[in-house]
C-alpha positions in Angstrom: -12.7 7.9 16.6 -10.4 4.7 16.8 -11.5 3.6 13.0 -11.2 7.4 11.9 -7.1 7.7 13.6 -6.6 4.5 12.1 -7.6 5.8 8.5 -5.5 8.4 8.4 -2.3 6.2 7.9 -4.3 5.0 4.9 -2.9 4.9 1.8 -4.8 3.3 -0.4 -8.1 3.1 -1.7 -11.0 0.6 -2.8 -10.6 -1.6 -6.0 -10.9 -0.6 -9.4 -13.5 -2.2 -11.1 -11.8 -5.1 -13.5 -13.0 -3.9 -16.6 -11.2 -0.8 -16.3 -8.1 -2.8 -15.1 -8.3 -4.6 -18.0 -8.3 -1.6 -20.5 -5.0 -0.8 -18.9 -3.5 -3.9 -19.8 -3.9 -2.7 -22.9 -1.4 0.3 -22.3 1.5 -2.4 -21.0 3.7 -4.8 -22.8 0.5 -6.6 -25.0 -0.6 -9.5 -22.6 -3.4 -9.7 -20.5 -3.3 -10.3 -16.5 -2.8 -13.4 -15.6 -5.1 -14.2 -12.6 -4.5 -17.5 -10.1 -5.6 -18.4 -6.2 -3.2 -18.6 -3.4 -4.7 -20.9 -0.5 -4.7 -19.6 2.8 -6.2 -21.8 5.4 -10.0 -21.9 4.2 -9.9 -18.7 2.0 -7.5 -17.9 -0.6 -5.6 -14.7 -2.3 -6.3 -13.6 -5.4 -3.4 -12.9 -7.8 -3.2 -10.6 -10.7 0.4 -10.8 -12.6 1.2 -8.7 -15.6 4.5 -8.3 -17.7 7.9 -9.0 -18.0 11.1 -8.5 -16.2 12.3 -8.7 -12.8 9.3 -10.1 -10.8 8.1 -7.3 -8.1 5.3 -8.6 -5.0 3.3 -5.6 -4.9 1.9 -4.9 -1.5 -0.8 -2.2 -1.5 -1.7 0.1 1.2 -4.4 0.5 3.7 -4.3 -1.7 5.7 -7.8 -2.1 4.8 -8.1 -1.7 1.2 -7.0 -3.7 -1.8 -4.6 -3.7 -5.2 -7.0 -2.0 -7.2 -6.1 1.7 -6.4 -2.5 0.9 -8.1 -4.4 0.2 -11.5 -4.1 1.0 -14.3 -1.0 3.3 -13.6 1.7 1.1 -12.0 0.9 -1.6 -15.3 3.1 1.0 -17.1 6.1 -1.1 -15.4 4.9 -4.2 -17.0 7.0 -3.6 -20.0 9.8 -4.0 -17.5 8.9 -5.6 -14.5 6.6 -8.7 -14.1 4.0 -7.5 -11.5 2.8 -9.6 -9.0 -0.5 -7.7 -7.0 -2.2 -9.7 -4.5 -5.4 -8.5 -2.4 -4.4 -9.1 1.4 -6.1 -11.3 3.5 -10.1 -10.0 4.5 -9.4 -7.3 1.5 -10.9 -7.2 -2.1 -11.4 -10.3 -3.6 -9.6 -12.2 -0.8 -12.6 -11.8 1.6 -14.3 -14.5 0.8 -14.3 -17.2 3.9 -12.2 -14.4 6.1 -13.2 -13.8 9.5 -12.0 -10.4 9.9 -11.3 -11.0 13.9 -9.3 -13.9 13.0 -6.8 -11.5 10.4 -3.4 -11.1 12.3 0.0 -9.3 11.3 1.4 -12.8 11.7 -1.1 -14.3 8.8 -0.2 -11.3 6.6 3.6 -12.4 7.0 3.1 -15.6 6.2 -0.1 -14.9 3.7 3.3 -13.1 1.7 5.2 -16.1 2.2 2.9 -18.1 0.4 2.9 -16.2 -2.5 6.3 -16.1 -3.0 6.4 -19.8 -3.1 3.3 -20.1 -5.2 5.5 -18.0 -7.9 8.1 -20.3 -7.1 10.5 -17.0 -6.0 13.4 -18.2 -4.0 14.2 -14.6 -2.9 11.5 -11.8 -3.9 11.8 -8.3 -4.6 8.6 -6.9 -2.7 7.4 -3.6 -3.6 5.7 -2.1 -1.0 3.6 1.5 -0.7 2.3 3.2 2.3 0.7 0.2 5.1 2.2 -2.1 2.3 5.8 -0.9 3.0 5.1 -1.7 6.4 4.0 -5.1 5.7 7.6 -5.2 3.5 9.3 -4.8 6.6 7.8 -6.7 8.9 8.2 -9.5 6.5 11.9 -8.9 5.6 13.1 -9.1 8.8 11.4 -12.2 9.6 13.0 -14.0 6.3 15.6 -11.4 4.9 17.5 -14.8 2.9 14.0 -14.7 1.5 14.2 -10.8 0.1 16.1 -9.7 -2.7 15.2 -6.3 -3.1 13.2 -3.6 -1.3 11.3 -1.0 -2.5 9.2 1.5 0.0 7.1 3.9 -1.7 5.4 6.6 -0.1 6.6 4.8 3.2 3.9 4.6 6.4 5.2 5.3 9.7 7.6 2.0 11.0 7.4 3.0 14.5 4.3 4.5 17.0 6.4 7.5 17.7 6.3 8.3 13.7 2.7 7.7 13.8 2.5 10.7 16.3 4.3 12.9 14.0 2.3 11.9 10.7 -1.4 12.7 12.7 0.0 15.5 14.1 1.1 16.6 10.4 -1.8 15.5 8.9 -4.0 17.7 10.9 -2.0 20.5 10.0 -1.7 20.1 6.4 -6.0 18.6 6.3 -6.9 22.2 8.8 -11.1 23.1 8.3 -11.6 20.0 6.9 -10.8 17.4 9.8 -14.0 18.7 11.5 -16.0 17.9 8.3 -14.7 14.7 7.9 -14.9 13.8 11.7 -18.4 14.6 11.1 -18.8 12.1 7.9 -16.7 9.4 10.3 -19.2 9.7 13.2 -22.2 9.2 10.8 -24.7 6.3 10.9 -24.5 5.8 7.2 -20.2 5.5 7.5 -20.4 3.5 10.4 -23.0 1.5 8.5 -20.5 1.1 5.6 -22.2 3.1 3.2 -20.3 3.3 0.4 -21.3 6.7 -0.4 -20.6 8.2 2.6 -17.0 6.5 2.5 -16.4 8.1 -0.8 -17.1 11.7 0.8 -14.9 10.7 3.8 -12.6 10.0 1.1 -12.3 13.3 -0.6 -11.5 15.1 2.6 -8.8 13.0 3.3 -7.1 12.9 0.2 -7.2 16.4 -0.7 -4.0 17.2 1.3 -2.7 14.0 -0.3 -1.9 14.6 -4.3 -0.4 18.2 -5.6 -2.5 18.2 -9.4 -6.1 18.8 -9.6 -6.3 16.3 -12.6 -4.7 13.2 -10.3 -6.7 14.0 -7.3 -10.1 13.6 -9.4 -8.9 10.3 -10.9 -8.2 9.1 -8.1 -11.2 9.6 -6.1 -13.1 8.4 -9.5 -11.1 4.8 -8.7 -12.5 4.8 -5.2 -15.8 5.8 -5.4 -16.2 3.0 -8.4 -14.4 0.8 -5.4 -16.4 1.5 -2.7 -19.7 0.9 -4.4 -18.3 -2.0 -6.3 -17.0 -3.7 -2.5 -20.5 -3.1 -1.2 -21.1 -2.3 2.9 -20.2 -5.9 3.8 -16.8 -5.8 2.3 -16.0 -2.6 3.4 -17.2 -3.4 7.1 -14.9 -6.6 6.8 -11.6 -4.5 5.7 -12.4 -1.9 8.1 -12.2 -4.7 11.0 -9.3 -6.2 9.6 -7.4 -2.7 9.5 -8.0 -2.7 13.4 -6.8 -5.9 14.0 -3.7 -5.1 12.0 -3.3 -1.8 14.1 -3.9 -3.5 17.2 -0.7 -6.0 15.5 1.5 -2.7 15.2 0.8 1.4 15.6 -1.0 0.2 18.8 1.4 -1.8 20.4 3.4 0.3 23.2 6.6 1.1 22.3 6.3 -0.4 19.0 9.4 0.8 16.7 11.2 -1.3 13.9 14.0 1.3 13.2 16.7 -0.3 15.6 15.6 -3.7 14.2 16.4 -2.6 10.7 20.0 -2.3 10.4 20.4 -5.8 10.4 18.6 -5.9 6.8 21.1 -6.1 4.4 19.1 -6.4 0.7 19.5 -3.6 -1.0 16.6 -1.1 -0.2 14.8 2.2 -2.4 12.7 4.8 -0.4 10.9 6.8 -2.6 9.1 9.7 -1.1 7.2 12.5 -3.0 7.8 16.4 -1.3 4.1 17.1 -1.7 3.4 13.5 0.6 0.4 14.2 3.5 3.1 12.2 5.1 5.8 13.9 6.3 10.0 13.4 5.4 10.6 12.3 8.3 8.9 8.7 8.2 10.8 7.5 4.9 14.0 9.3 6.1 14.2 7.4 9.5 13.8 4.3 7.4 16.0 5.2 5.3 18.9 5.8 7.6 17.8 2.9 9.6 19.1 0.5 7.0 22.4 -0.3 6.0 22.0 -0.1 2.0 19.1 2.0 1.9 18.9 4.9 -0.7 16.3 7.9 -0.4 14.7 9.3 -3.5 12.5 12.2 -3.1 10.6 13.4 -6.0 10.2 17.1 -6.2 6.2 18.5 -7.0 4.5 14.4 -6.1 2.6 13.6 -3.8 1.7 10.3 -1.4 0.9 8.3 -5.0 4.2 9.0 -6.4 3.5 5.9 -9.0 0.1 7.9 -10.6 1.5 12.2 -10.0 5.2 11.4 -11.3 5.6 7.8 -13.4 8.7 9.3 -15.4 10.5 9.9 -11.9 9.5 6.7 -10.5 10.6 4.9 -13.6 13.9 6.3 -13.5 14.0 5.4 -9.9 13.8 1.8 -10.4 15.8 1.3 -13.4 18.3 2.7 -11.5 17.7 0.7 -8.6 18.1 -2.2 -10.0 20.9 -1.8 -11.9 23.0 -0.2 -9.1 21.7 -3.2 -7.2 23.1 -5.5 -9.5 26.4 -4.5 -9.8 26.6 -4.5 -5.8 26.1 -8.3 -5.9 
């Protein structure tokens, strides 16, 4: 049950197909994406930039799924923001020439690095939700001259003692239907990578997840169009690479960034939805652990706080960033 513990910290799911990514272009500021290459080593990233604005990294959850979950809500920022989504090393349509066993916390770090430089960002304001806040961390306090801005939305745990509390939560707030979806986890057909069986493993897990009906259906209509659309090979690839990246953090003993992050001093936004399958605790300890942190927590919004409650979220980071500005 290593893979099945592992999923429950993640936050994301499998890619949207592009052609309904691209009908949500048509919903933001008039232009299309804007797609490029980052090269890593013998593979490279794939980049999808939209907008205008502040730029904003976006670093999606997992660890072992890609951007396409955050589409086509988060594009309603592009009239503000310029978006910058990249698919992580070993994930999406970064997989190609990826060993998965290869895939380290240290490649993510600098994999990040890279594409700030190939934006040519001297300082970068990442965006970060669930495993991706994570990744935010990890990265800012490596090269915080390199941060301008944090944002952490729908924050994963930042320490293992967190990740005790979130499974223990989770199993509460999941009840009858952890034994169902243990059963799906220990099936040849998942362990085989059968997209089908992912999807169903899928709907368990996020049903604790997201407070409206309406926003738990779309989302699991995005994954299971993912899932088939990434195929068994990719998903068996991203499932390896979400170990390695555990083994990199969660698993390590006594791993904790909290007394590590008071030395960050960017501003910071924690945004945290009261309906979250992960509990207050994980984004308030981050929260308090840095210096000029703010907490946000959105009332009736679950762990996708950017698709249940864009008007809140919105308001969040207009706020943010104008606060921010006039603290420089």
């Amino acid at each position: 049950m290593k893979t099945a513990c592992a999923l429950m910290v993640v936050t994301a799911c499998a890619a949207l197909m592009f052609s309904d990514a691209a009908k949500a272009t048509q919903r933001g500021p008039g232009a299309a994406p804007r797609e490029s290459r980052v090269p890593v080593g013998k593979a490279s990233l794939y980049t999808r930039t939209i907008g205008r604005g502040q730029p904003l990294i976006v670093l999606h959850g997992g660890p072992d799924f890609d951007h396409g979950y955050l589409l086509p809500d988060l594009d309603r920022l592009a009239d503000a923001f310029q978006l910058i989504y990249y698919d992580q090393r070993g994930r999406g349509k970064s997989a190609d020439g990826v060993v998965a066993e290869d895939v380290t916390l240290g490649f993510d770090v600098d994999d990040l690095d890279k594409v700030r430089q190939h934006f040519r960002l001297e300082s970068a304001a990442l965006l970060g939700h669930s495993w991706g806040a994570v990744l935010a961390l990890e990265y800012a306090l490596r090269h915080p001259d390199r941060v301008s801005h944090l944002i952490l939305m729908n924050p994963a745990p930042a320490s293992a003692a967190d990740l005790a509390v979130l499974r223990k939560y989770y199993l509460q707030k999941l009840g009858a239907d952890m034994e169902r979806q243990r059963a799906i986890v220990q099936s040849a057909a998942y362990r085989a990578g059968d997209p089908e069986a992912v999807a169903a493993r899928y709907r368990l897990h996020f049903k604790p997840a997201l407070k409206q009906p309406q926003h738990y259906e779309k989302l699991m209509a995005v994954m299971k169009a993912g899932f088939v659309s990434q195929g068994k090979a990719g998903i068996l690839k991203a499932r390896a690479v979400e170990e390695r990246l555990m083994h990199d953090t969660w698993e390590v003993q006594g791993y904790d960034l909290h007394p590590r992050l008071a030395s960050l001093r960017m501003p910071t936004l924690v945004i945290w939805g009261d309906y979250d399958f992960i509990p207050a605790e994980i984004a308030t300890h981050i929260a308090r652990a840095i210096p000029k942190a703010r907490l946000v927590t959105v009332k009736d919004c679950g762990h996708f706080a950017y698709l249940e409650c864009p008007a809140e979220v919105r308001a969040a980071f207009t706020d943010f960033f104008g606060s921010a500005a006039g603290r420089k």
